[in-house]
N, C-alpha and C positions, 0 to 999 in steps of 0.2 A: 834785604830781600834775597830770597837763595832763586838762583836760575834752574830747574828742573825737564827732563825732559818729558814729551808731550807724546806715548805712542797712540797710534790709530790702527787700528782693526784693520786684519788684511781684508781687500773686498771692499772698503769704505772708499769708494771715487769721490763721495760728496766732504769729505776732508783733504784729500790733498789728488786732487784730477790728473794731474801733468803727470805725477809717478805712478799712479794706478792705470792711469792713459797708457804707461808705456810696458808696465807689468804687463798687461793685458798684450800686448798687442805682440811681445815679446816670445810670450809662452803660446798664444795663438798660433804665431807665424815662423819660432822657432824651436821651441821647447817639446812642444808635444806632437812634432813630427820627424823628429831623431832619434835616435837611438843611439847612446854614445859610449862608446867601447874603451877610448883612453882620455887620459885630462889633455894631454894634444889635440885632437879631436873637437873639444868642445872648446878651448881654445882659440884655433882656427876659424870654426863656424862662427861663436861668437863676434869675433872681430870683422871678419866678413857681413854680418847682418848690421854691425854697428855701425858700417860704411856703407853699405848699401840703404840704411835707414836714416844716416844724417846727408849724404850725397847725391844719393837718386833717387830715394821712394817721394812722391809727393804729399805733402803736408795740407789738411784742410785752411789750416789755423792760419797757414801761410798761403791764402789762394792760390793751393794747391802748387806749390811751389816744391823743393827741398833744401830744408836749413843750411844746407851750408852746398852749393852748385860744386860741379868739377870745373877746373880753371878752362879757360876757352884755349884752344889751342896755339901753340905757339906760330908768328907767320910765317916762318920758315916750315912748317910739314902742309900749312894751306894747300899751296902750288901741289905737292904728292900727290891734293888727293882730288882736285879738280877731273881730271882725266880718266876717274875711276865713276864716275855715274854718265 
């Protein structure tokens, strides 16, 4: 039996959700509000939204969590910041 690949229709969520999930959400919230002048540039942005979308945006799927948190601060800068609020 030959293993063959399986494409799907760009625009099909109801074959594969997770990657059409994040197309969408990519070109939404990054794609189609730049305008990008050099490949440094999109780059940059790119890697910036990858982080900010696995680090801090909140995830439904994750009761509204984000997949992967920023580590909690070390105890040594605690004490800095106590006397600042």
């Amino acid at each position: 039996m030959e293993a063959k690949t399986l494409y799907i229709e760009p625009g099909s969520p109801w074959k594969n959700g997770y990657v059409e999930s994040f197309n969408g959400k990519i070109r939404d919230e990054l794609l189609d509000r730049e305008i990008f002048y050099t490949l440094q540039e999109v780059q940059v942005l790119t890697e910036e939204y990858r982080q900010t979308y696995n680090r801090i945006k909140p995830h439904s799927s994750l009761s509204y969590r984000p997949p992967a948190p920023q580590a909690i601060l070390a105890a040594d800068t605690v004490p800095a910041l106590v006397g600042l609020t």
